[in-house]
Structure formats: C-alpha cells, structure tokens
C-alpha positions as CSV (number, residue, x, y, z in Angstrom):
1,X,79.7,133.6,181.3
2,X,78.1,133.7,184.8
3,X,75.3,136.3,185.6
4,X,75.0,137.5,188.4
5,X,72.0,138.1,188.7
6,X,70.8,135.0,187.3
7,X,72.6,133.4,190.3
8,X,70.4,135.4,192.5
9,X,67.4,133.8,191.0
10,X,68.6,130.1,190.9
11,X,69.7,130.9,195.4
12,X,66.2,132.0,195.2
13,X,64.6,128.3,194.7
14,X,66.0,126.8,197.6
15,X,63.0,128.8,199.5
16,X,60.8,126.5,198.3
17,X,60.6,123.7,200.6
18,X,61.6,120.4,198.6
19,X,64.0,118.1,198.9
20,X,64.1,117.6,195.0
21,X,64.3,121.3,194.0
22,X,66.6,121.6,197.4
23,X,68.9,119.4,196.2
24,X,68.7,120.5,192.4
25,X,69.7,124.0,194.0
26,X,72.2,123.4,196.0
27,X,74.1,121.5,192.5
28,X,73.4,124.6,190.7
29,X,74.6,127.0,192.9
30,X,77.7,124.8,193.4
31,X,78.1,125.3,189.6
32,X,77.2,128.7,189.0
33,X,79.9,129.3,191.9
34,X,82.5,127.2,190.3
35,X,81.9,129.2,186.6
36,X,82.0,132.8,188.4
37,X,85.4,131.3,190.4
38,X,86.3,130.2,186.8
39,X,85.8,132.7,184.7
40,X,87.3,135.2,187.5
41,X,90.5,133.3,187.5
42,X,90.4,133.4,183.4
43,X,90.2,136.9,183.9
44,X,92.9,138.0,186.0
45,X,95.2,135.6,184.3
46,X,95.0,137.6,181.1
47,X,95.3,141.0,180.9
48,X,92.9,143.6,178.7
49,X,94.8,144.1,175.3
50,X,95.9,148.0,175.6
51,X,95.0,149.9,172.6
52,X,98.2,150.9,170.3
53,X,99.7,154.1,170.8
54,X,98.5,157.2,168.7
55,X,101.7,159.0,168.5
56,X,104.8,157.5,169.9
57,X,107.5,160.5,171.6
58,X,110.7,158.2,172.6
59,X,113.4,159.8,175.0
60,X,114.9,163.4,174.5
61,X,114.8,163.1,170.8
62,X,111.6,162.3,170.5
63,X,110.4,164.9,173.2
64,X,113.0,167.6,171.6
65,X,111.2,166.8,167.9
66,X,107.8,167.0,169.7
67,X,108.4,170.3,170.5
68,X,109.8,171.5,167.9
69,X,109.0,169.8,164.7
70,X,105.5,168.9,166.0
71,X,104.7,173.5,165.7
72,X,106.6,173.6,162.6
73,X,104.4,171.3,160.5
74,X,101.3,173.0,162.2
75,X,102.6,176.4,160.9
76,X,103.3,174.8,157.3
77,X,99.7,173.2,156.8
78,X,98.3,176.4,157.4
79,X,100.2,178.4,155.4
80,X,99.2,175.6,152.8
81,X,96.0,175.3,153.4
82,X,96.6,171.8,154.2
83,X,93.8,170.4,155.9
84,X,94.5,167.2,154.3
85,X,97.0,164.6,156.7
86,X,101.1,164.4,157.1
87,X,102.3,161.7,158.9
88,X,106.0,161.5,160.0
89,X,108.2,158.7,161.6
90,X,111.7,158.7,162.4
91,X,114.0,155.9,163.8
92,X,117.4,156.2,165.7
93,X,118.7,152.5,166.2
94,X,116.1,149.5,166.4
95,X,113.5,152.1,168.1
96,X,110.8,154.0,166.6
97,X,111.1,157.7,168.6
98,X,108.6,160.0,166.8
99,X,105.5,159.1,164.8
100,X,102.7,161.5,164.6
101,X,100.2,161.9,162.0
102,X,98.6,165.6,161.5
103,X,95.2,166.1,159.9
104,X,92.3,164.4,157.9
105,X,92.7,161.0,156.1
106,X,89.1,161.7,154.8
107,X,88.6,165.8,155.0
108,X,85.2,165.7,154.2
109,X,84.0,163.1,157.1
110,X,86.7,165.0,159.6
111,X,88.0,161.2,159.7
112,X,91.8,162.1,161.2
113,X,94.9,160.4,160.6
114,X,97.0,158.3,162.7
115,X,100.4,156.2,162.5
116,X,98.1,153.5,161.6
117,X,96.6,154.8,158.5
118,X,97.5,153.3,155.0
119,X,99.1,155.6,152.1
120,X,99.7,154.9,149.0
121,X,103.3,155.4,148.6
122,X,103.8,156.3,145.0
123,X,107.8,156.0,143.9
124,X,108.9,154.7,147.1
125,X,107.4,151.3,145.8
126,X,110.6,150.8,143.4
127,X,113.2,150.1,146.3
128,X,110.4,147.4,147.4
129,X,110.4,145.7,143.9
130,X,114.3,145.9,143.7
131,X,114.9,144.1,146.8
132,X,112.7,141.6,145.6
133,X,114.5,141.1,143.0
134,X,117.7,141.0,143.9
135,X,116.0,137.9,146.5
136,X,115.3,136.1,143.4
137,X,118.7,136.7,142.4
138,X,119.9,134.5,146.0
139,X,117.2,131.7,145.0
140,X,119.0,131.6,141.6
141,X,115.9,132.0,139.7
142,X,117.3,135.2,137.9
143,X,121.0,137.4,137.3
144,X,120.9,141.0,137.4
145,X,123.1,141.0,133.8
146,X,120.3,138.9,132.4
147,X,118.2,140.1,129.3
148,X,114.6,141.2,129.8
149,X,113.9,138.8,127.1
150,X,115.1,136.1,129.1
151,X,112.5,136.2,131.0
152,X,110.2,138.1,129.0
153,X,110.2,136.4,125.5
154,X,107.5,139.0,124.7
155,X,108.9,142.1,125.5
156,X,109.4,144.3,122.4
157,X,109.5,148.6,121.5
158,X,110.1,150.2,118.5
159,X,114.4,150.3,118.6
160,X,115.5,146.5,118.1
161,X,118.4,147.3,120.5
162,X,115.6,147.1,123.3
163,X,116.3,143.5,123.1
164,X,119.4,144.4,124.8
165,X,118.3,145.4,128.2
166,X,119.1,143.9,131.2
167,X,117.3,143.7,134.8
168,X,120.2,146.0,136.0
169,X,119.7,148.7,133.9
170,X,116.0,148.6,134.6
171,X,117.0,148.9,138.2
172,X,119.2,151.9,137.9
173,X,117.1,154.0,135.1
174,X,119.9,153.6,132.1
175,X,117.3,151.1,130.1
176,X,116.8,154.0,127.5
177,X,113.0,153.4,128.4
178,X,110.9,156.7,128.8
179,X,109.5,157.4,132.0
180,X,106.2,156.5,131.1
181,X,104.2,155.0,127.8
182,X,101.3,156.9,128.6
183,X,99.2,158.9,131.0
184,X,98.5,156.4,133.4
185,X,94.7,155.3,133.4
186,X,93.5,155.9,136.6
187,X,89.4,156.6,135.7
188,X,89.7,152.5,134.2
189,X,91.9,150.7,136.7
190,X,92.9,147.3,135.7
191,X,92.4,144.3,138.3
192,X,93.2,141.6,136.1
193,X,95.7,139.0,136.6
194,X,97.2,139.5,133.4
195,X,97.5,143.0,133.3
196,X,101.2,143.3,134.1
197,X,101.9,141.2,130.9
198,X,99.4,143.7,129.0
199,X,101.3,146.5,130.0
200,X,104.9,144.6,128.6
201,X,103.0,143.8,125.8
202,X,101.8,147.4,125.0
203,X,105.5,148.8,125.0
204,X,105.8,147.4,121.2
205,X,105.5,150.5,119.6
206,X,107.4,152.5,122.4
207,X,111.1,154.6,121.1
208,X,114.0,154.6,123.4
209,X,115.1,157.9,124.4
210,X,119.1,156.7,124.3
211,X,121.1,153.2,123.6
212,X,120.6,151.2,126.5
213,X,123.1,151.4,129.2
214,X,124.8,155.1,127.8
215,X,122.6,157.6,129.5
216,X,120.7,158.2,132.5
217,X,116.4,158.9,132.2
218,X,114.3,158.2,134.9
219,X,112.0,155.5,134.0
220,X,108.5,154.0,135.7
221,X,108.1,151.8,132.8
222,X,111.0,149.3,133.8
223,X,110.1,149.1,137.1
224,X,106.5,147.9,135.7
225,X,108.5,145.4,133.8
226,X,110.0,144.2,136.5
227,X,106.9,143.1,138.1
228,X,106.3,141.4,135.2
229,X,110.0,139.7,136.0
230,X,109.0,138.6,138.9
231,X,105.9,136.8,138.4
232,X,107.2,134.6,135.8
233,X,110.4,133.9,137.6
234,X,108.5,133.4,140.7
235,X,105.7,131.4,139.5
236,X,103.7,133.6,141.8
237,X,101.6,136.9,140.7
238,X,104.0,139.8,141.6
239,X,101.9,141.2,144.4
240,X,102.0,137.8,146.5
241,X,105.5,137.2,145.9
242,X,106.5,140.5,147.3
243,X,104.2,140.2,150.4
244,X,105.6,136.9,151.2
245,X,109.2,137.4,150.6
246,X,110.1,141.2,151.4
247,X,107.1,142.9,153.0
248,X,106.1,140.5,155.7
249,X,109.7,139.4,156.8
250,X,110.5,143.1,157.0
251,X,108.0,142.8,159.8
252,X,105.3,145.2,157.6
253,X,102.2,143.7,158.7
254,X,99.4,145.8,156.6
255,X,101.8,146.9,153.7
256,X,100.2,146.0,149.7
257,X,100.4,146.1,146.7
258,X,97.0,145.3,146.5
259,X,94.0,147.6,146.4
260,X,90.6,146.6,147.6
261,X,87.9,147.6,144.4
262,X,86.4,149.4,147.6
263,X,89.1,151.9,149.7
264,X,89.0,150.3,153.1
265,X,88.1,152.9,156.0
266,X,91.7,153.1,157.8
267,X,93.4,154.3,153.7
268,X,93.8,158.0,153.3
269,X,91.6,159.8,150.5
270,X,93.8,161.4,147.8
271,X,93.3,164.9,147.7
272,X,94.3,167.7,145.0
273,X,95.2,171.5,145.7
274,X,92.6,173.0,143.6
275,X,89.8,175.6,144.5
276,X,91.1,174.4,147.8
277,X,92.2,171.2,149.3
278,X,89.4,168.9,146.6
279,X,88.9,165.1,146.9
280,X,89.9,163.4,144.0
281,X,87.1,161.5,142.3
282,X,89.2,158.8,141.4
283,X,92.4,157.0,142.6
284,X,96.4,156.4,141.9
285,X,95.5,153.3,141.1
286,X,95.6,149.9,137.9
287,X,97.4,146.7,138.3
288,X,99.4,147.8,135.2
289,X,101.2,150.0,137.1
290,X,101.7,148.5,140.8
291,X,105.3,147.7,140.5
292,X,106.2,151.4,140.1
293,X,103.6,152.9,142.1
294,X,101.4,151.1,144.2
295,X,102.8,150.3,147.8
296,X,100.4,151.2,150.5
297,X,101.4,151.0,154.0
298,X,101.3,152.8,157.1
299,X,103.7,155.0,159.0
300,X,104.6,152.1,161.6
301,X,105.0,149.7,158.4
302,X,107.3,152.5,156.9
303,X,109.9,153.1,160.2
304,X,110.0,149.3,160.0
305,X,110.9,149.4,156.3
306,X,113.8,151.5,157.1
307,X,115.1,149.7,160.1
308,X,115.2,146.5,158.1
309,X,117.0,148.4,155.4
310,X,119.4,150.4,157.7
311,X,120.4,146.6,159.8
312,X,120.0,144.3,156.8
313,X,118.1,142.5,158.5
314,X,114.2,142.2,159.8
315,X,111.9,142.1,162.7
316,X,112.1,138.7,163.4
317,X,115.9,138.6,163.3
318,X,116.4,136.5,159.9
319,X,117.6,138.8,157.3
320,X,115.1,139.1,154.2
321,X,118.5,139.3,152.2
322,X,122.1,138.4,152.6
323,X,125.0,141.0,153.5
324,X,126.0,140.9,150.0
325,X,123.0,141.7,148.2
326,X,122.7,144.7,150.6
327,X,125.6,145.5,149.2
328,X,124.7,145.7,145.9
329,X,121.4,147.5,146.6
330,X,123.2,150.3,148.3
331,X,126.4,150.2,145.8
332,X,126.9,153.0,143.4
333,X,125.8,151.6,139.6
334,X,125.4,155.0,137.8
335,X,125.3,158.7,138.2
336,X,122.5,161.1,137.9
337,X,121.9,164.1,135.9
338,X,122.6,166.3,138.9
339,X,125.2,164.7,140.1
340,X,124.8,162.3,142.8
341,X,124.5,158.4,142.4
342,X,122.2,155.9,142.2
343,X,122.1,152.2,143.6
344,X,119.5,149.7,142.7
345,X,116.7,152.0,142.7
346,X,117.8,153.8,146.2
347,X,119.2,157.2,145.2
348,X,122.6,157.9,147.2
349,X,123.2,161.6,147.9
350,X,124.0,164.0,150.7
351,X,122.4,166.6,153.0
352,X,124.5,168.8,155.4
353,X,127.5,166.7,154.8
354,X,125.8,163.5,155.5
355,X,125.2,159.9,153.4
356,X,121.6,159.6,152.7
357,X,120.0,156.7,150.7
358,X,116.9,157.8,149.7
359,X,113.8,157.8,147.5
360,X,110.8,160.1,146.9
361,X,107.3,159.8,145.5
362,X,104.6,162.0,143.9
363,X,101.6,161.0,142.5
364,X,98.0,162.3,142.1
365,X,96.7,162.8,145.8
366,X,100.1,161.5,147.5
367,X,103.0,163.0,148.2
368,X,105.9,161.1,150.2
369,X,109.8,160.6,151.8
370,X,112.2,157.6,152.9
371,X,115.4,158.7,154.1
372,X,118.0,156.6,155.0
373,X,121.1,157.8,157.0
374,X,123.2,155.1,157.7
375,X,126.0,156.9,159.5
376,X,123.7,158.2,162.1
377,X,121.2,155.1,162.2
378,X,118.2,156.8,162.1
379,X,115.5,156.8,159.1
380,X,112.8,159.3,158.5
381,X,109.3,158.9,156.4
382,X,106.9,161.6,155.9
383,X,103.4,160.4,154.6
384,X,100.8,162.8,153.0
385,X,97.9,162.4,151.2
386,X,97.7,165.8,149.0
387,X,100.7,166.9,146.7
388,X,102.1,170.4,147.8
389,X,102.6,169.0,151.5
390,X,106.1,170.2,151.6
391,X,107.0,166.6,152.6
392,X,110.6,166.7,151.3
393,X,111.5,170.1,153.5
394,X,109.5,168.4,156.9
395,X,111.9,165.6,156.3
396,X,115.0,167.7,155.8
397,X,114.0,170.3,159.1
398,X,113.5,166.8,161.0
399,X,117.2,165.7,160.6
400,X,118.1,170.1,161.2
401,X,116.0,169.3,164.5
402,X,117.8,166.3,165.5
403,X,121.6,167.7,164.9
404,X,120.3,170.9,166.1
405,X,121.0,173.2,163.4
406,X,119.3,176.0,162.3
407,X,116.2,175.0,161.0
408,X,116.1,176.3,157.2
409,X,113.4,178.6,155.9
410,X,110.7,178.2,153.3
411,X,109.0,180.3,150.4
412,X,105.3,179.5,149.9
413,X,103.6,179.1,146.7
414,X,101.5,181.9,145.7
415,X,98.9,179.5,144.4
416,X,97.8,179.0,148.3
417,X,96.9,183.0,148.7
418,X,96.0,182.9,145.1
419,X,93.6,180.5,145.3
420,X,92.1,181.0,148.8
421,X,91.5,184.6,147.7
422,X,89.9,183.5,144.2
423,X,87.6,181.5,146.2
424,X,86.3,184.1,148.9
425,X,86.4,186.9,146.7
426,X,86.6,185.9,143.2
427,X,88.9,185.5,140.6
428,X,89.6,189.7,139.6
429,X,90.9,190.0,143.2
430,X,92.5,186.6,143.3
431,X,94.8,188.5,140.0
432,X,95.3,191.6,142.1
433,X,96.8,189.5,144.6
434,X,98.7,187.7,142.2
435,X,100.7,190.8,140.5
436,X,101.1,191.8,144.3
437,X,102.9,188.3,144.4
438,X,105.2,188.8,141.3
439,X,106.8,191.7,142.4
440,X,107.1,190.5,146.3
441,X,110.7,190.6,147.4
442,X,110.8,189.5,150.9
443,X,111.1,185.8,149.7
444,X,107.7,184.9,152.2
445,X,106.4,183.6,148.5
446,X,106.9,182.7,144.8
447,X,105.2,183.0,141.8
448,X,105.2,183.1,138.1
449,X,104.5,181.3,134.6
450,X,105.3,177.6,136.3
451,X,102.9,178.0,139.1
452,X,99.7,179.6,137.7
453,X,100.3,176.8,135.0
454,X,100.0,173.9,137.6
455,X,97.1,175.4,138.8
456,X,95.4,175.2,135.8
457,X,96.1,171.8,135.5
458,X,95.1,170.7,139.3
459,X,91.5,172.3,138.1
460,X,91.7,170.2,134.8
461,X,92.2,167.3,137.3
462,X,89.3,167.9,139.7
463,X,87.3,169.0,136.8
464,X,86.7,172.6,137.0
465,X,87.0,173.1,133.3
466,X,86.0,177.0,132.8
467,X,88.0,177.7,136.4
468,X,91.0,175.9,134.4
469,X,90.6,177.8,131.7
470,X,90.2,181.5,133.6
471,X,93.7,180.4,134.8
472,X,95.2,179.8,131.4
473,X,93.5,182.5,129.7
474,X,95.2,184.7,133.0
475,X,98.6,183.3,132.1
476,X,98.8,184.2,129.1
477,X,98.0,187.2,129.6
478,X,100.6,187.7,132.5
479,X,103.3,185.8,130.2
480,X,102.2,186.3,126.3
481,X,105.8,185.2,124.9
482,X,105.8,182.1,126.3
483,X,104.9,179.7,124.2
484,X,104.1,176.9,127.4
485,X,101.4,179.2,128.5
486,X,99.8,178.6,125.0
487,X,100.3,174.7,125.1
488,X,98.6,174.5,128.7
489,X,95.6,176.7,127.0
490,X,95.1,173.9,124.3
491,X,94.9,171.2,126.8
C-alpha cells in the first residue's frame, strides 16, 4: 500500500539535476500515483465490515420488551445474587426482535456476555439429536420402529427384554432406561473416538425401571445411545454428522457438540451458587455423554434454531427435513407423568392457554430455555451460565410481556439471603436469618428442608467440605425427623 510519505521522498529526487535519476523519478512517481489512485479506488469500492450488533431491539415489540423485560431481569439477578450472565432471544416471524445478554461470561476477569457468547446447552441438546435422526430416517439408513440392537449389536443391560427397545421409545423416554447409569464423570472427561460405544457398552449391568414401551421415565441414557445410533448408521462420528446435516443447514454457524480440551475465550464459565456465585473448577463436559448434553451455541445460533423449527425449514431456504418428518417430531407419541405430551424429544404443553413445544436444560454451571409457540410464531431462549438463574420464569414473563398480561410474581430462595449473610457475617447469623425465613409469610421468599439440603450439596460441588457439612449438621437440626437430612449428612 502507497505511503505517503514515501512518495514525498521519491518527488524529492527529481531536485537533483540528472537526466537518469530525472527520468527514473518521473516513472516512479507515475507509479506511486497510479498505486495511491488504485488502492483509493479499492477502497471506496468496498465498504469497512460493520461490527455485529450487541443487542438487537426490533420494532415495538422489541422496544416494549426492552423496557420492560430488560428491568425485570436486572431486579431478578440481584435478588439472586446473580452476577454470573443471562442471555435472552426471542423471534416473532423470520426476525430476530430482542437479544440481549446480562452479566459476566467469566465473573472473575469481568469478561461480559453478549448474543455471541457460547453456552453449553445441557437437555436442550436432545431435540438436536432427534432431528438428526429422524434425517437418517429420510436417507433410509434407519426406521424409528427399529431395534437398538439393529444397529447396536452390542448393546446389552441386565433385563433381557432391553433387547426389545426401539429408536422411538428412546426418543420419547418410554425405553424403561434410567435416567442416568451413573454420576456423570466430569473431573475425567473422555475425548476419545470410541467413547460413545464405551458408554453403550457400559449399560450391561444396568436394570430397567419398567417393560419397555409401558411407562413413562425420563432418560439421558437413550439419548447417549442414540449418538451411538447415529455414528454407525452414518458412518460418520456423531458430532460431524450432526454439524453437517442439522446444525449448519439450520443456519447455526458456531453451534458444537464438540469441546476444545482448552475453553475458548468467547464460551461462558460455568458457575455454582455456593458461598456466592463460585467458578466451577471443572466442566459439564465427556464425549460419553454429548448426545444428551453437550450442544454449545450462542443466543443468535439459538433464535435461529427455533425459526428453522417453527417454518420447517432453514436459513438458506432448503428445509433440513421434509414436512412430514416435522410432523412426526412435533406429533404426540406419549404422555407425561404430569399430564401433558411429549413428541420426539420436544415436550408439548401449554402456558396461558397457548401450544408450546418446548424443552429445558439443567446441568452443573448451566441453566437454559427453548420455547416454541407455533400459533403465535415467535420462539424464546434464555441462556445462563449458573443454575438458580430463574431462566424458566424470564421466559414465561417474556411471552406475559409480549401479550401484555400481568406479569406474574416470584418467591426467592432463602439460600440467596442465607448465604450472602453467612458470608459477611458468619454462619450463627446466616441461621438467625434462616428461622426468620421459615416463618416468613409475605411469600417475598421460601425455605425449608429441600433448600438448605441443596446448599449443602452446591458446597460439596465447589468443595467447601466443613461449610457443607455446617449446613447439614444445621438441617438436621432444623428438621431431625427427616430421614433425607440424615442421607445428605453421610454424603
């Protein structure tokens, strides 16, 4: 590129008086001219790449939720002690008309969040892996009434009717499997290639909880063997076969279900309420258990995730799966213990007399929302990166926002005074506090058995052993008939 003032200093020569280094001037001036002319022309012709948005506020919806459900979520970290991020997206046709992210994807660096930061989605994975294999259904490589065993020659458990499971009752939780086999290993995360047969393999000795197909249990272990599905039907590993035939013609450009050995810088930490909002020294997640648990993708990703879902179609106008396989994704297959439905993974329920098709997840550090309402066209995802983010009652007061109804109130956990105090003033006041708490009956807060119990168990998780204990030994004493208060004690 031209310099200018280099330009100066070749016009410069021509003072010297020869007709050599006059003439050798007057070419190079003639072709530093030409490359400025050049280069200027280069310039103007393309314009400077604007940097993407940070938030996006479309039309009066978008401005209405700004300001309202913008103050709402800013009220509802603090009364959380939430300093950890939420990130929220909703869609109302093909647009995207509120994304916003609140908060710290990295707390301790201050590192904020934006529409553009990756999650880890936790449960909200499973609709992901049923699409993908309802695709392999349409390429013929696989039936939805087929044995696991067809595909699977290896898979075994401990009832010999386990041979009788099919890819469709896998896909709507009436496999009989339990929900897991295990505590998930997260200190050792698996990376092989192999490890979701390893995890088939290691169901061998695993009971069913009911005959296959005559009750209803939520399972993540047959959505884990369903990535196994995949990758032999496929012929690819699971993770590439789902990027190339769902994720990327959805137009999700950054979602994975593959995680870096080192956390790139633009993922969100997972964080645990504990003596505060703690990092977790470790993270949600082994290769064992991607299928069930281990999309990651950003908020933009997300709304376009539930535009694709909500048309049947994708970004680029070719549909990742035909109308009919839609169909069956969204069709009721079986009913749920609290009496909704569920599709082919998507749970099909109803809030304030509307359709929703929806899923949740939870896991250690992530906390997060899909809903789908396909009457109204519009799709909301919340995104947060500690559990206790209130992420399903943000989601619910953004659709109360949009139809303008009353926007519902919320009790706080205790735990948040509870622990805040414990920490500024120690624990004997923290327990003042918390008998305060029991016998509170303005419905600001709840407490009891269940929640001093989960706090001991978020300060098992960051490690706080004697703290964990203190808050055992505190329960029982507050609840000495219960014999769950003991059980938590002996963990």
């Amino acid at each position: 590129r031209p310099d200018p003032f280099r330009y100066e200093a070749v016009e410069s020569v021509s003072l010297i008086h020869s007709p050599i280094l006059n003439y050798t001037s007057m070419i190079l001036k003639n072709l530093w001219a030409l490359l400025a002319l050049a280069t200027a022309l280069s310039c103007t012709s393309t314009p400077k790449s604007e940097e993407p948005p940070q938030a996006i506020l479309r039309g009066p919806i978008g401005q209405k939720l700004d300001a309202k459900l913008s103050p709402f979520v800013e009220q509802l970290r603090k009364e959380h002690d939430c300093p950890s991020s939420i990130a929220i997206g909703i869609t109302q046709g093909d647009s995207i008309i509120y994304a916003k992210a609140f908060g710290y994807a990295n707390v301790e660096e201050r590192d904020t969040a934006d529409i553009y930061t990756l999650y880890a989605l936790a449960s909200i994975s499973k609709p992901v892996v049923a699409t993908a294999v309802v695709k392999l259904q349409e390429q013929g490589k696989l039936k939805l009434s087929d044995p696991v065993v067809k595909h699977l020659p290896y898979f075994r458990c401990a009832d010999s009717t386990c041979q009788q499971i099919t890819l469709l009752q896998l896909l709507t939780h009436t496999s009989g499997l339990p929900k897991n086999l295990r505590l998930h290993d997260w200190e050792h995360p698996s990376y092989d290639d192999d490890a979701p047969e390893q995890y088939v393999r290691s169901a061998k000795d695993t009971p069913l909880e009911f005959a296959p197909g005559t009750d209803w249990g939520y399972s993540d272990v047959g959505f884990n063997i369903l990535g196994d599905v995949i990758a032999k039907a496929s012929g690819k590993s699971f993770e590439a076969y789902v990027e190339e035939q769902i994720l990327r013609p959805s137009g999700m450009a950054t979602a994975t279900f593959t995680k870096p050995r080192e956390l790139p810088s633009n993922w969100a930490l997972p964080y645990i309420h504990a003596l505060g909002t703690t990092a977790w020294k470790y993270y949600p997640y082994n290769r064992m258990y991607a299928p069930c648990t281990s999309l990651h993708a950003n908020l933009v990703d997300m709304c376009q995730w539930g535009m694709t879902n909500l048309h049947h179609g994708s970004a680029a106008g070719n549909p990742v799966l035909n109308a009919d396989s839609y169909d069956q994704l969204f069709k009721p297959w079986a009913d749920t213990p609290w009496g909704q439905q569920i599709g082919l993974s998507w749970f099909l329920q109803e809030y304030e007399g509307m359709k929703t098709i929806m899923h949740t997840g939870e896991t250690i550090g992530f906390s997060t929302q899909l809903i789908l309402y396909p009457e109204e066209d519009i799709c909301i995802v919340v995104l947060a990166n500690r559990a206790y983010s209130r992420t399903a009652r943000i989601a619910n007061a953004a659709m109360e926002i949009i139809k303008d109804l009353p926007v519902k109130p919320y009790q706080v956990s205790g735990r948040f005074p509870f622990m805040q105090s414990w920490q500024a003033e120690g624990l004997d006041h923290a327990k003042i506090l918390w008998k305060a708490l029991l016998q509170d009956t303005t419905d600001n807060y709840y407490a009891g058995e269940w929640e001093l119990n989960l706090i001991g168990h978020a300060l098992l998780f960051t490690e706080d052993y004697e703290e964990a204990k203190a808050a055992f030994d505190f329960n029982m004493e507050l609840f000495p008939d219960s014999p769950n208060t003991y059980d938590s004690y002996g963990d």
